[in-house]
py3Dmol code that shows the C-alpha trace and the ligand (Angstrom):
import py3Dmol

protein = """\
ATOM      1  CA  UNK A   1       0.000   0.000   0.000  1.00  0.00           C
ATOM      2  CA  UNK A   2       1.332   3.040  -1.276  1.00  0.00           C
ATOM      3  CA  UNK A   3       1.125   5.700   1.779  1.00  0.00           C
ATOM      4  CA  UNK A   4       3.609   8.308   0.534  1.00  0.00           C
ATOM      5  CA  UNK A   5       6.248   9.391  -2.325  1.00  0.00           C
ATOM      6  CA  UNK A   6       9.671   9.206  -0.437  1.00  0.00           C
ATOM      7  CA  UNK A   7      11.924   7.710  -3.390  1.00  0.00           C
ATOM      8  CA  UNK A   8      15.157   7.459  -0.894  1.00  0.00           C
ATOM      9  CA  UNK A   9      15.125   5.555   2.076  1.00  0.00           C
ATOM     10  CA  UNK A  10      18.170   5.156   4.459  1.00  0.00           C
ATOM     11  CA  UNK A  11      17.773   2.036   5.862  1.00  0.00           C
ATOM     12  CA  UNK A  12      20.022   1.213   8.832  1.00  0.00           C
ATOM     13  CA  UNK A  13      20.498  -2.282  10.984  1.00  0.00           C
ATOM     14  CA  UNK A  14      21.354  -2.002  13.993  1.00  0.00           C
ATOM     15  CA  UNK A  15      23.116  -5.263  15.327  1.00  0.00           C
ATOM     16  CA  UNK A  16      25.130  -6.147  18.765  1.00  0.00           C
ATOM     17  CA  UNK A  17      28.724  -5.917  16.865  1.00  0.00           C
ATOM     18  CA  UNK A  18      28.048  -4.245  13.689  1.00  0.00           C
ATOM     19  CA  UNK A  19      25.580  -1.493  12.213  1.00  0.00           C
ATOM     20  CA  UNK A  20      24.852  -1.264   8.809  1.00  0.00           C
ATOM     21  CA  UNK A  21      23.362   1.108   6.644  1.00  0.00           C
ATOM     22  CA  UNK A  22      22.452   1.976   2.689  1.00  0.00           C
ATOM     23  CA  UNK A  23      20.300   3.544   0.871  1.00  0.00           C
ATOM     24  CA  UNK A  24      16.948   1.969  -1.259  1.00  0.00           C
ATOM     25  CA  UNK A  25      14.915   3.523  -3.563  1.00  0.00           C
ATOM     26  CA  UNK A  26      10.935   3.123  -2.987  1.00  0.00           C
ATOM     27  CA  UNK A  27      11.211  -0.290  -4.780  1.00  0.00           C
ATOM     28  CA  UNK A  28      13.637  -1.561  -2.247  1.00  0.00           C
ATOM     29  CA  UNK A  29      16.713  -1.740  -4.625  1.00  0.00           C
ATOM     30  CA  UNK A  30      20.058  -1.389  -3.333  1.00  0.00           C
ATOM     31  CA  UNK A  31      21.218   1.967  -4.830  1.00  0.00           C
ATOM     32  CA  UNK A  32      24.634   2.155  -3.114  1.00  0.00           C
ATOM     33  CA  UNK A  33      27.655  -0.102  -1.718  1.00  0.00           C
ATOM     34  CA  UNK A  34      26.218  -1.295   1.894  1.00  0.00           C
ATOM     35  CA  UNK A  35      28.380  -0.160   4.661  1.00  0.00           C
ATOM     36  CA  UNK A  36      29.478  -1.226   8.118  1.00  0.00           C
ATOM     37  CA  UNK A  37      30.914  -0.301  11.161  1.00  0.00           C
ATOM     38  CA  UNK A  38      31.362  -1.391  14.579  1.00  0.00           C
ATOM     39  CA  UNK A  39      28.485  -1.073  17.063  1.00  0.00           C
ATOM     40  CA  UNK A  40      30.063   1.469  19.762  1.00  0.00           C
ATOM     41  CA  UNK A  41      30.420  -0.159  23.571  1.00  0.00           C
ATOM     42  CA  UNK A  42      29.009   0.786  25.422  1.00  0.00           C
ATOM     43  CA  UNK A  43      26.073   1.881  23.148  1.00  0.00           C
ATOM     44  CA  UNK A  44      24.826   4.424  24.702  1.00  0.00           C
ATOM     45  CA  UNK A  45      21.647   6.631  22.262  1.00  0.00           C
ATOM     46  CA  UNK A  46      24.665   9.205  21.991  1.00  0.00           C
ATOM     47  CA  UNK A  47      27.219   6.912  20.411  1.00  0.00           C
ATOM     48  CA  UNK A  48      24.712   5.298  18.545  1.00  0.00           C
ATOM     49  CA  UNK A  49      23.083   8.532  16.858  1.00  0.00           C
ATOM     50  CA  UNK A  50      27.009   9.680  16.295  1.00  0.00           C
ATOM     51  CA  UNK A  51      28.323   6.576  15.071  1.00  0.00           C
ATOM     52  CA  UNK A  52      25.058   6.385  12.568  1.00  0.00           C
ATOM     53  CA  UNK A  53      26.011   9.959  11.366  1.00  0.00           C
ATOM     54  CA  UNK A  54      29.841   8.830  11.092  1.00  0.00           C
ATOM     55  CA  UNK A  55      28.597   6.088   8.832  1.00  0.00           C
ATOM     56  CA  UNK A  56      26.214   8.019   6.321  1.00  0.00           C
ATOM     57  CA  UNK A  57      28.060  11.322   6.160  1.00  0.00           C
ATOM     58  CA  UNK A  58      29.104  10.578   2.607  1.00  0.00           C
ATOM     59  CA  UNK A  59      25.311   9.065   1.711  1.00  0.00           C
ATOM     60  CA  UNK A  60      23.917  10.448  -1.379  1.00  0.00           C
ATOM     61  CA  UNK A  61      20.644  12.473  -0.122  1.00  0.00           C
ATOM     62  CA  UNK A  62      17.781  10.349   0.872  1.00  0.00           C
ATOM     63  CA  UNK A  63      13.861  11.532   2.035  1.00  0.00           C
ATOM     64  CA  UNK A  64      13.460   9.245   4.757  1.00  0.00           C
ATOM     65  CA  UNK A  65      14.595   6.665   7.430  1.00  0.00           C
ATOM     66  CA  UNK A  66      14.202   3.296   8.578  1.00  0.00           C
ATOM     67  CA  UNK A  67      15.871   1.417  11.329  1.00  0.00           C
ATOM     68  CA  UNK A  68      15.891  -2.175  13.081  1.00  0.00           C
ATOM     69  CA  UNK A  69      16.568  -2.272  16.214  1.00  0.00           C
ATOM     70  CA  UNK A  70      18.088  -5.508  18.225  1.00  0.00           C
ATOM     71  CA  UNK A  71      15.253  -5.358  21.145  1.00  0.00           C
ATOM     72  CA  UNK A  72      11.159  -4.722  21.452  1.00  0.00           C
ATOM     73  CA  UNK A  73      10.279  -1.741  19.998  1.00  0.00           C
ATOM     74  CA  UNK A  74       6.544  -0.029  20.032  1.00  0.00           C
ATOM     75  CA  UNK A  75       5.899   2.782  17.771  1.00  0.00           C
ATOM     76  CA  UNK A  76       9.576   3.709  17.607  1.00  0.00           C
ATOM     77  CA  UNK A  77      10.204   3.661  21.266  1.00  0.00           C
ATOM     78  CA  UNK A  78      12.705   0.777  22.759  1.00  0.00           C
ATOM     79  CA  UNK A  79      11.692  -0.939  25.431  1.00  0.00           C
ATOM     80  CA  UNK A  80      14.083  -3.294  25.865  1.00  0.00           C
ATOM     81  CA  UNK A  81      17.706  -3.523  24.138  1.00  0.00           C
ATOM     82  CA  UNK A  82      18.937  -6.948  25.389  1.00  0.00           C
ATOM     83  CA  UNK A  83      22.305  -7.204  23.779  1.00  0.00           C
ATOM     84  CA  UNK A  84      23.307  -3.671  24.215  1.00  0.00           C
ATOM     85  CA  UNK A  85      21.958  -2.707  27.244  1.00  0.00           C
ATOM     86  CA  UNK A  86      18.359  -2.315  28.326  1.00  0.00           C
ATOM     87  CA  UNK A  87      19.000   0.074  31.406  1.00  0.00           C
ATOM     88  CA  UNK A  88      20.260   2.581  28.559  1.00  0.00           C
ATOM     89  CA  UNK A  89      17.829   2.305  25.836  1.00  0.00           C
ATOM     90  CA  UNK A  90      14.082   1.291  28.192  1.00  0.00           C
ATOM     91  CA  UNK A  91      11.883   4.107  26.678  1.00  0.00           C
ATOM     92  CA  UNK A  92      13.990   5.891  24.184  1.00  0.00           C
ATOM     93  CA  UNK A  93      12.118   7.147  21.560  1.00  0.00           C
ATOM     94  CA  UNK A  94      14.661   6.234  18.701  1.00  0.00           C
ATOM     95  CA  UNK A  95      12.325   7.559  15.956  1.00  0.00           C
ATOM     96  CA  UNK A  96      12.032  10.532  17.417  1.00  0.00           C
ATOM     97  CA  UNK A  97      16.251  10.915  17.776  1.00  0.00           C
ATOM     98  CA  UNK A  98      16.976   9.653  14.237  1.00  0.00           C
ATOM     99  CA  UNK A  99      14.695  12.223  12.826  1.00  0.00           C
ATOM    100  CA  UNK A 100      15.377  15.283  14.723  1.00  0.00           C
ATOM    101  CA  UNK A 101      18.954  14.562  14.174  1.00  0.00           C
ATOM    102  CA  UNK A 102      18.527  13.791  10.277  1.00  0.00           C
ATOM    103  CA  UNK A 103      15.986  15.747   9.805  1.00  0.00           C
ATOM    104  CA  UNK A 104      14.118  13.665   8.289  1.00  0.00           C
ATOM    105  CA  UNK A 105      10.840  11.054   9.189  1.00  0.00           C
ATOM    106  CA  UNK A 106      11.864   8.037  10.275  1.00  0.00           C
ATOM    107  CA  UNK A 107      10.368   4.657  11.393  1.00  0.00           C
ATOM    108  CA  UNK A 108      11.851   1.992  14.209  1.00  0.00           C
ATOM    109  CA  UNK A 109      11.024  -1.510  14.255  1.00  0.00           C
ATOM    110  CA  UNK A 110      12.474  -4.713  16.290  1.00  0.00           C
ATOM    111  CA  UNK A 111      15.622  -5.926  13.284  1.00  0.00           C
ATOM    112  CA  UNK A 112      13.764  -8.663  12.849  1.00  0.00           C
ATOM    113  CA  UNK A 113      11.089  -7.301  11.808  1.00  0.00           C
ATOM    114  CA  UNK A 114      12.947  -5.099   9.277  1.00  0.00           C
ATOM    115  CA  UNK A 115      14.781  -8.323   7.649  1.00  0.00           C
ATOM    116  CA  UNK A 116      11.981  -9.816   7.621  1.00  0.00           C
ATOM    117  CA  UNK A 117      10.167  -7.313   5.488  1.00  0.00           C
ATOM    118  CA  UNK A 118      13.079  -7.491   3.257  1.00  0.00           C
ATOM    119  CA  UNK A 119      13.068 -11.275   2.901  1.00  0.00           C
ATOM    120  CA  UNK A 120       9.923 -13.119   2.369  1.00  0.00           C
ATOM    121  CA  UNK A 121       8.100 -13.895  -0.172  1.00  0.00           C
ATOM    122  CA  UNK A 122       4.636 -12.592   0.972  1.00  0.00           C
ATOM    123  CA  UNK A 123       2.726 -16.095   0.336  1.00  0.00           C
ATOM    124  CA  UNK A 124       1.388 -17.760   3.620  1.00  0.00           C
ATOM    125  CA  UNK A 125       2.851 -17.870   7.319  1.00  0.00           C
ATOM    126  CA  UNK A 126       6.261 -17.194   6.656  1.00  0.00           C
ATOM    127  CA  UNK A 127       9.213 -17.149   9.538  1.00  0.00           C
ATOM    128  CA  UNK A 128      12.097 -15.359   9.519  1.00  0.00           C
ATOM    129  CA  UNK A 129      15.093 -15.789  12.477  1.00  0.00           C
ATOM    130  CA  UNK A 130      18.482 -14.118  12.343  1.00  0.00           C
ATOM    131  CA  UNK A 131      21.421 -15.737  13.810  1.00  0.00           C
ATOM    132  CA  UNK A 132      23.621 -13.477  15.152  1.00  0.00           C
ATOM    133  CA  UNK A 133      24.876 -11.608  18.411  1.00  0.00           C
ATOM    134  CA  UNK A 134      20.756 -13.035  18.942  1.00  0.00           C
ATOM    135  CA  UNK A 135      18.215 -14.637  17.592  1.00  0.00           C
ATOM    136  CA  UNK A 136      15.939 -12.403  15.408  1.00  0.00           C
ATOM    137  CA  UNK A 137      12.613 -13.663  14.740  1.00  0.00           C
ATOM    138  CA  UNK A 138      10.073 -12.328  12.443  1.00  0.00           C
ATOM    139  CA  UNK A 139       6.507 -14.189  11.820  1.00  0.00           C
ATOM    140  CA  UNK A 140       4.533 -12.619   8.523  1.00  0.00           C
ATOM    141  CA  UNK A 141       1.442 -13.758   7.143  1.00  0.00           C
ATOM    142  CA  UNK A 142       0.880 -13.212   3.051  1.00  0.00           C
ATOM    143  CA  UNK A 143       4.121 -10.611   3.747  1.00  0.00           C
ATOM    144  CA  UNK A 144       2.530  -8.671   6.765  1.00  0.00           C
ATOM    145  CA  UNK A 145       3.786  -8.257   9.841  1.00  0.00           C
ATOM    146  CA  UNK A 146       2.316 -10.718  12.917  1.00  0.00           C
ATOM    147  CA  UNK A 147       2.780  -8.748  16.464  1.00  0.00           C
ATOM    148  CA  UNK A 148       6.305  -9.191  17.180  1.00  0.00           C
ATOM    149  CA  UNK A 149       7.457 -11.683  19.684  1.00  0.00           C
ATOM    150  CA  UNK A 150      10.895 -11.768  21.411  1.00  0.00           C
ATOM    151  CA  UNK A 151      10.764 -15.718  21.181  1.00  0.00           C
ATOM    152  CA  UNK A 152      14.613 -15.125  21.930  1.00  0.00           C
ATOM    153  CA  UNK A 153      14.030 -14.904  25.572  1.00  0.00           C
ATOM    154  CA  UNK A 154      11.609 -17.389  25.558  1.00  0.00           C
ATOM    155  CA  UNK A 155      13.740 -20.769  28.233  1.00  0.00           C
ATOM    156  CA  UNK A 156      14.242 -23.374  25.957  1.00  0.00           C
ATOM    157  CA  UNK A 157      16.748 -25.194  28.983  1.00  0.00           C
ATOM    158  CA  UNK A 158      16.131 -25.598  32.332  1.00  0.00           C
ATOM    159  CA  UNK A 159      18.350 -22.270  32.739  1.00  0.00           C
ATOM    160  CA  UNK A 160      18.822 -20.983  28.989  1.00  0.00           C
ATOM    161  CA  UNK A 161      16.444 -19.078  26.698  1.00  0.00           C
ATOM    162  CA  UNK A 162      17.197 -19.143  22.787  1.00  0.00           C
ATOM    163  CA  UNK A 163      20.121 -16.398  22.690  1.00  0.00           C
ATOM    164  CA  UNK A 164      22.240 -18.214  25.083  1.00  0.00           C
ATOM    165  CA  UNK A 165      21.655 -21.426  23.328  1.00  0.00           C
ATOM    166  CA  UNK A 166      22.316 -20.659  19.711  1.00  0.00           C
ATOM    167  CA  UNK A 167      23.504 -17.049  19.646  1.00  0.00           C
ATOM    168  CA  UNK A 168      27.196 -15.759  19.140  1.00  0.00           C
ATOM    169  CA  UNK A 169      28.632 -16.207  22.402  1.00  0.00           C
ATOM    170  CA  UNK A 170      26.861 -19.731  22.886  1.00  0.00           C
ATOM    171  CA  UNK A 171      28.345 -20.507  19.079  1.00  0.00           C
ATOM    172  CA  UNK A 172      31.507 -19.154  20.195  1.00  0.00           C
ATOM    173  CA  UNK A 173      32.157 -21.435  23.170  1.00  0.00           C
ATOM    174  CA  UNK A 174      30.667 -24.615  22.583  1.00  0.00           C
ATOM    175  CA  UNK A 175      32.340 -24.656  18.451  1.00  0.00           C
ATOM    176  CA  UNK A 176      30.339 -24.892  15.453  1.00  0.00           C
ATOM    177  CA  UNK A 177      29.771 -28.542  15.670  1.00  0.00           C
ATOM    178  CA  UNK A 178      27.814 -28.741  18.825  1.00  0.00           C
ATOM    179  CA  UNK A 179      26.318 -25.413  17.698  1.00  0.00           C
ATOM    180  CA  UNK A 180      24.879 -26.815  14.605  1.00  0.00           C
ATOM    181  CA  UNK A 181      23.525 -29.684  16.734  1.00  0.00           C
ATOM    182  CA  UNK A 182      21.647 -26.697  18.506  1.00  0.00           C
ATOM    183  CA  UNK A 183      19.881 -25.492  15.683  1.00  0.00           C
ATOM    184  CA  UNK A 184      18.722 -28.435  14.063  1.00  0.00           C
ATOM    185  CA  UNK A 185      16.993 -28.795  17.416  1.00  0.00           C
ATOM    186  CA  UNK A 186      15.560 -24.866  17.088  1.00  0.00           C
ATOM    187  CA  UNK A 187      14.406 -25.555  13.689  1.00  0.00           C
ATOM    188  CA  UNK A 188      12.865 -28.545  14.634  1.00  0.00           C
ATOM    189  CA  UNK A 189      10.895 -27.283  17.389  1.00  0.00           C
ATOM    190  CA  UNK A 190      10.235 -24.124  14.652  1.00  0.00           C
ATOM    191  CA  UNK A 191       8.473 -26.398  12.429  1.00  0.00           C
ATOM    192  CA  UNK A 192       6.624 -28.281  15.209  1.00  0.00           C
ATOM    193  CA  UNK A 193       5.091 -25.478  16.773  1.00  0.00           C
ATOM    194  CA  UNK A 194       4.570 -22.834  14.329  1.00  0.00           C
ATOM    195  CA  UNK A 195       4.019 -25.181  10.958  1.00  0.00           C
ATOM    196  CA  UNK A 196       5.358 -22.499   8.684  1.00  0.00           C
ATOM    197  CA  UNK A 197       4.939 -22.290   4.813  1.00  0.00           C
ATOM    198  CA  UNK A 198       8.600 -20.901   4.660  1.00  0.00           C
ATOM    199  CA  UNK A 199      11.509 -20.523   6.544  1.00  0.00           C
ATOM    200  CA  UNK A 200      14.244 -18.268   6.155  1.00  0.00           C
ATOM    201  CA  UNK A 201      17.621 -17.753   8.146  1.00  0.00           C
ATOM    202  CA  UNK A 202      19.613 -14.650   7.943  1.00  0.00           C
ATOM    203  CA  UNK A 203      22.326 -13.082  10.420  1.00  0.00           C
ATOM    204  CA  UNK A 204      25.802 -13.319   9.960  1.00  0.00           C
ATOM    205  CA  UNK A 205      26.221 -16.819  11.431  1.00  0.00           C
ATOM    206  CA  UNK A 206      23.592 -18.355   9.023  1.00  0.00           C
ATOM    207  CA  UNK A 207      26.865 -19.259   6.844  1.00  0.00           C
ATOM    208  CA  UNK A 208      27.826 -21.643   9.532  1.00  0.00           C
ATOM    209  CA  UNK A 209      24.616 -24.007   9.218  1.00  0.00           C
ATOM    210  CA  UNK A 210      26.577 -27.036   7.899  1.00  0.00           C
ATOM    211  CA  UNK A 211      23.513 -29.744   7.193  1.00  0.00           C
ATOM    212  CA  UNK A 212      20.942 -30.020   4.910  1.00  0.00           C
ATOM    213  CA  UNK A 213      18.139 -27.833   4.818  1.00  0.00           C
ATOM    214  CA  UNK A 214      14.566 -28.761   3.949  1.00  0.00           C
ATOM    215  CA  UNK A 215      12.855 -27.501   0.472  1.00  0.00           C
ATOM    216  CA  UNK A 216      10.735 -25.106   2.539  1.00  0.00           C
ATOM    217  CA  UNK A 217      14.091 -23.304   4.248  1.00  0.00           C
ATOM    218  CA  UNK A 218      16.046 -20.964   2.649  1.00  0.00           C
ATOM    219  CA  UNK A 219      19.230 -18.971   3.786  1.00  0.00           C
ATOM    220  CA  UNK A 220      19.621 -15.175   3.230  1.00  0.00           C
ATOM    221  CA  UNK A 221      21.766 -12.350   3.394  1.00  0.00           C
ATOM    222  CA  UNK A 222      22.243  -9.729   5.694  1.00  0.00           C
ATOM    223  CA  UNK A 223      21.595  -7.639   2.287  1.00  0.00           C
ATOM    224  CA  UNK A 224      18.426  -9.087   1.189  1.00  0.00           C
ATOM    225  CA  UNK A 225      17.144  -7.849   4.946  1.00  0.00           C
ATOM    226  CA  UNK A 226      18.157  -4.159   5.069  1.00  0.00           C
ATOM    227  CA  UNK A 227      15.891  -4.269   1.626  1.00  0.00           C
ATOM    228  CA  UNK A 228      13.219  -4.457   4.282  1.00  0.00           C
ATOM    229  CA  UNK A 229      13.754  -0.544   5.059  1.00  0.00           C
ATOM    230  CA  UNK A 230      11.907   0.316   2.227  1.00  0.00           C
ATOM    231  CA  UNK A 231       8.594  -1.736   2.776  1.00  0.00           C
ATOM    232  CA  UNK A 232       8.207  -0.378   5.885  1.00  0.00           C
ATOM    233  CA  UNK A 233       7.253   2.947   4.310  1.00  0.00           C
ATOM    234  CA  UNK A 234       4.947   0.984   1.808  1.00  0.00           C
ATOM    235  CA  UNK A 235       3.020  -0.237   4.828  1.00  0.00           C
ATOM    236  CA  UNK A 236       0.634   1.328   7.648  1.00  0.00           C
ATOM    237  CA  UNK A 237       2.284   2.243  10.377  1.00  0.00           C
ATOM    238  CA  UNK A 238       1.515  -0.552  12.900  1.00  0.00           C
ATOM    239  CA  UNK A 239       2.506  -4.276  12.471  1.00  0.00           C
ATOM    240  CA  UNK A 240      -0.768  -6.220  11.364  1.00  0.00           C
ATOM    241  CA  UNK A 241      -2.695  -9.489  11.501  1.00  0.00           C
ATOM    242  CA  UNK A 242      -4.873  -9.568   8.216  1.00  0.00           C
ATOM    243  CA  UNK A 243      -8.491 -10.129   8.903  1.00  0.00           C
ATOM    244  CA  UNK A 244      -7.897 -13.482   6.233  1.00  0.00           C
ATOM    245  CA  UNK A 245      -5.364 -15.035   9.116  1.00  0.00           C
ATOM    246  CA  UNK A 246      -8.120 -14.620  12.108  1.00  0.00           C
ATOM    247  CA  UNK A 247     -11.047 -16.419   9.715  1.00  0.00           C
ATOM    248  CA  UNK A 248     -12.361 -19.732   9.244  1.00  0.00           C
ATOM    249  CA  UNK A 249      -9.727 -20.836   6.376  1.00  0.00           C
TER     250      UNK A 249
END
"""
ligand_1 = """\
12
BGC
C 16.533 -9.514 20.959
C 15.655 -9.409 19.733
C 16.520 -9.199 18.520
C 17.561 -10.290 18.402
C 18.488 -10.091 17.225
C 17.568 -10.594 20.761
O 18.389 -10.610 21.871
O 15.770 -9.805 22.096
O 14.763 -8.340 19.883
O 15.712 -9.188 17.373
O 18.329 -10.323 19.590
O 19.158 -8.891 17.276
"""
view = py3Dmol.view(width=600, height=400)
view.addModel(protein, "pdb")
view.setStyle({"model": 0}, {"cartoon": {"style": "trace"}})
view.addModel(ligand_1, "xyz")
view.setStyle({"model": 1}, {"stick": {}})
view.zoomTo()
view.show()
């Protein structure tokens, strides 16, 4: 749904280690390399908003902004920030910050979220999880945003919820082998619980998966995602569940 004519959108991922940023035209087209820097520690909204500028000083001119955020976010405002620090970022309105400091609208949703936008193919229940400093999940219906649920602090050990089983530092200390034991066991449970149409795994560590994957699981970039940026201008403002989910199918 077409809800405005912005034809350049800077569209910026926030991650635990890296941020990334470039800008799309409406379409959602890549228009420029994609560039990266480190995520500043602590990441405080200061550093953030500075190291964002840093990054896109020599951006070509865009209209607006979108950004993911790692953590729950409701209309633009964090409420939690889980792998950068929560007690920093708990009510920051981070729409508000990247457009009075651009100048410029912008729109904040959980990073997710974003990739997942940029990702799916818009046909049925469609999941999308990021592997990466955490694990990013995104549920869509026919390409529309389901309410957003951190399923990465949901216990899935007697004492560990999904980011310290499969994310970074878990992948980090147990080695890739064990790791990939790990997420054959998320997927499965995945599949089990939410019977998805589609599955798709992004985040940096998604190279690592070292098994077969099913026909109905697909691995994407980090690039495809950030697309996402530019559909969240195409959409109304609030995540949605389509009246066709909630009826009698
Ligand atoms: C956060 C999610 C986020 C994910 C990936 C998790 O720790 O709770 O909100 O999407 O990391 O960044």
């Amino acid at each position: 749904m077409e809800t405005n004519s912005y034809q350049n959108i800077l569209s910026i991922d926030i991650g635990g280690s890296n941020v990334k940023a470039t800008i799309l035209n409406k379409d959602g087209a890549i228009t420029m390399d994609y560039q990266r820097v480190e995520t500043p520690k602590p990441t405080t909204p200061e550093r953030l908003l500075q190291t964002i500028q840093g990054l896109t000083k020599n951006f070509p001119v865009f209209d607006c902004i979108s950004a993911g955020f790692p953590g729950y976010v409701k209309k633009g405002v964090v409420i939690t920030a889980p792998n950068l620090d929560t007690s920093l970022w708990h009510n920051v309105d981070l729409r508000k910050l990247l457009s009075d400091t651009f100048g410029k609208p912008a729109k904040v949703v959980n990073d997710a979220d974003m990739q997942g936008l940029g990702v799916v193919n818009g046909k049925g229940f469609e999941i999308v999880v990021t592997l990466g400093t955490g694990f990013g999940t995104a549920l869509l219906m026919d390409g529309y945003l389901l309410p957003h649920l951190e399923i990465a602090h949901h216990p899935i050990t007697k004492n560990k919820d999904y980011d310290q089983y499969i994310g970074e530092k878990a992948m980090l200390e147990i080695g890739d082998k064990r790791w990939n034991k790990r997420i054959k066991k998320v997927i499965g449970i995945l599949q089990t619980v939410f019977n998805y149409d589609h599955l798709y795994i992004g985040g940096g560590n998604a190279k690592k998966i070292d098994f077969d994957l099913d026909s109905n699981i697909t691995i994407v970039s980090n690039k495809d995602g950030i697309k996402g940026g530019a559909r969240l201008w195409r959409m109304e403002e609030h995540p949605q569940v389509r009246p066709s989910y909630t009826a009698a199918q």
